[in-house]
C-alpha positions as CSV (number, residue, x, y, z in Angstrom):
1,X,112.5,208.5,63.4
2,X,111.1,211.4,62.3
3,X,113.3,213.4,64.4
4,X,116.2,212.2,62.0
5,X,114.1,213.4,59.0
6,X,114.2,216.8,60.6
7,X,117.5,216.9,61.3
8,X,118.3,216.2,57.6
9,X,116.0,219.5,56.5
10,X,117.1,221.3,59.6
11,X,121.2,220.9,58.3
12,X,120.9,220.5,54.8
13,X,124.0,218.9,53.2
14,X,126.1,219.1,57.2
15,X,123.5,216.8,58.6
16,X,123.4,214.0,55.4
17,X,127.4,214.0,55.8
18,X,127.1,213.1,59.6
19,X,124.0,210.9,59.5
20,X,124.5,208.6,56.2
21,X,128.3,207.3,57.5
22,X,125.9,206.3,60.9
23,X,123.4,204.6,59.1
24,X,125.6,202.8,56.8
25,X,128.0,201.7,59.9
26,X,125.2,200.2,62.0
27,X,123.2,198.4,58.5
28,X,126.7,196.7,58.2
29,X,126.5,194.3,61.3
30,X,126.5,190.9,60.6
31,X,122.6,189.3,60.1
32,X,121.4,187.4,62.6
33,X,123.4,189.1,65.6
34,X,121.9,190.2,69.0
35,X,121.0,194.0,67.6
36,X,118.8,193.1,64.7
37,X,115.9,195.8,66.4
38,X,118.8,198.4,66.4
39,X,118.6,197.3,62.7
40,X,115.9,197.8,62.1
41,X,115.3,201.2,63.4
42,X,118.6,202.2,62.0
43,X,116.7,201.2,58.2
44,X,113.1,202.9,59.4
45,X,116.1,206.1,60.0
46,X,117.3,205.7,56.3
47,X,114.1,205.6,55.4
48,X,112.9,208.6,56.8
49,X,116.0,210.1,55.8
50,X,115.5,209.6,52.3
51,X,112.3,210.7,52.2
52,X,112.6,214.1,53.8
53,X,116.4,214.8,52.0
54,X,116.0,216.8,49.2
55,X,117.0,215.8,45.9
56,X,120.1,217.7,45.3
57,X,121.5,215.9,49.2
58,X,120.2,212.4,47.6
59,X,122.3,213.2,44.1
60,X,125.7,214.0,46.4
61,X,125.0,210.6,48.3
62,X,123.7,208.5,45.6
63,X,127.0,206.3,45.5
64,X,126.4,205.8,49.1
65,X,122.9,205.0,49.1
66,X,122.8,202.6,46.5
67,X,125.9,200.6,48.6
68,X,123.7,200.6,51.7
69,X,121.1,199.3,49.5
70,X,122.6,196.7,47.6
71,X,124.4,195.5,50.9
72,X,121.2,194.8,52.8
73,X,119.5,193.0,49.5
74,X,122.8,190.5,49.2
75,X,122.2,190.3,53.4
76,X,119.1,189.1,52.6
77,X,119.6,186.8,49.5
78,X,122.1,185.0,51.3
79,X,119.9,184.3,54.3
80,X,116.4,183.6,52.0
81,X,118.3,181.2,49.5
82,X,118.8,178.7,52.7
83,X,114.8,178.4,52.9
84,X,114.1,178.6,49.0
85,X,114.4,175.9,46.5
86,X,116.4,178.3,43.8
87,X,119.9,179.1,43.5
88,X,120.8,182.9,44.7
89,X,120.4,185.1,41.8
90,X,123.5,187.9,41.2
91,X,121.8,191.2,43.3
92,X,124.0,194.5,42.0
């Protein structure tokens, strides 16, 4: 993952505008399918991603990141509020 980090300092702005469309794609499959660990590398990726972007490449895909985001959280609410005893709560 850490080679994805690079990438992102190596290519500046060129490498968030190939990566983030990537990471976004592969976030949006379905919970609960057969490639949950490609999943879950693919967010350890955004992670490292966002930590090693600099700010300025973070402000130019902020619309983008906080879709990803808010995506995976409403993924999540809607398979936690099966096993909960509360009603799903309105997430972004």
């Amino acid at each position: 993952m850490r080679a994805l980090g690079q990438l992102v300092v190596d290519l500046g702005d060129s490498g968030m505008l190939k990566i983030m469309p990537i990471l976004h794609r592969h976030l949006a499959e379905a919970p609960g399918t057969k490639n949950s660990h490609i999943r879950k590398a693919v967010c350890l990726g955004f992670s490292e991603v966002l930590n090693r972007a600099e700010k300025e490449y973070i402000g130019a895909y902020l619309n983008e990141i906080v879709k990803t985001v808010c995506m995976k959280l409403k993924q999540l609410s809607l398979s936690l509020s099966k096993f909960v005893a509360f009603p799903r709560f309105r997430i972004c």
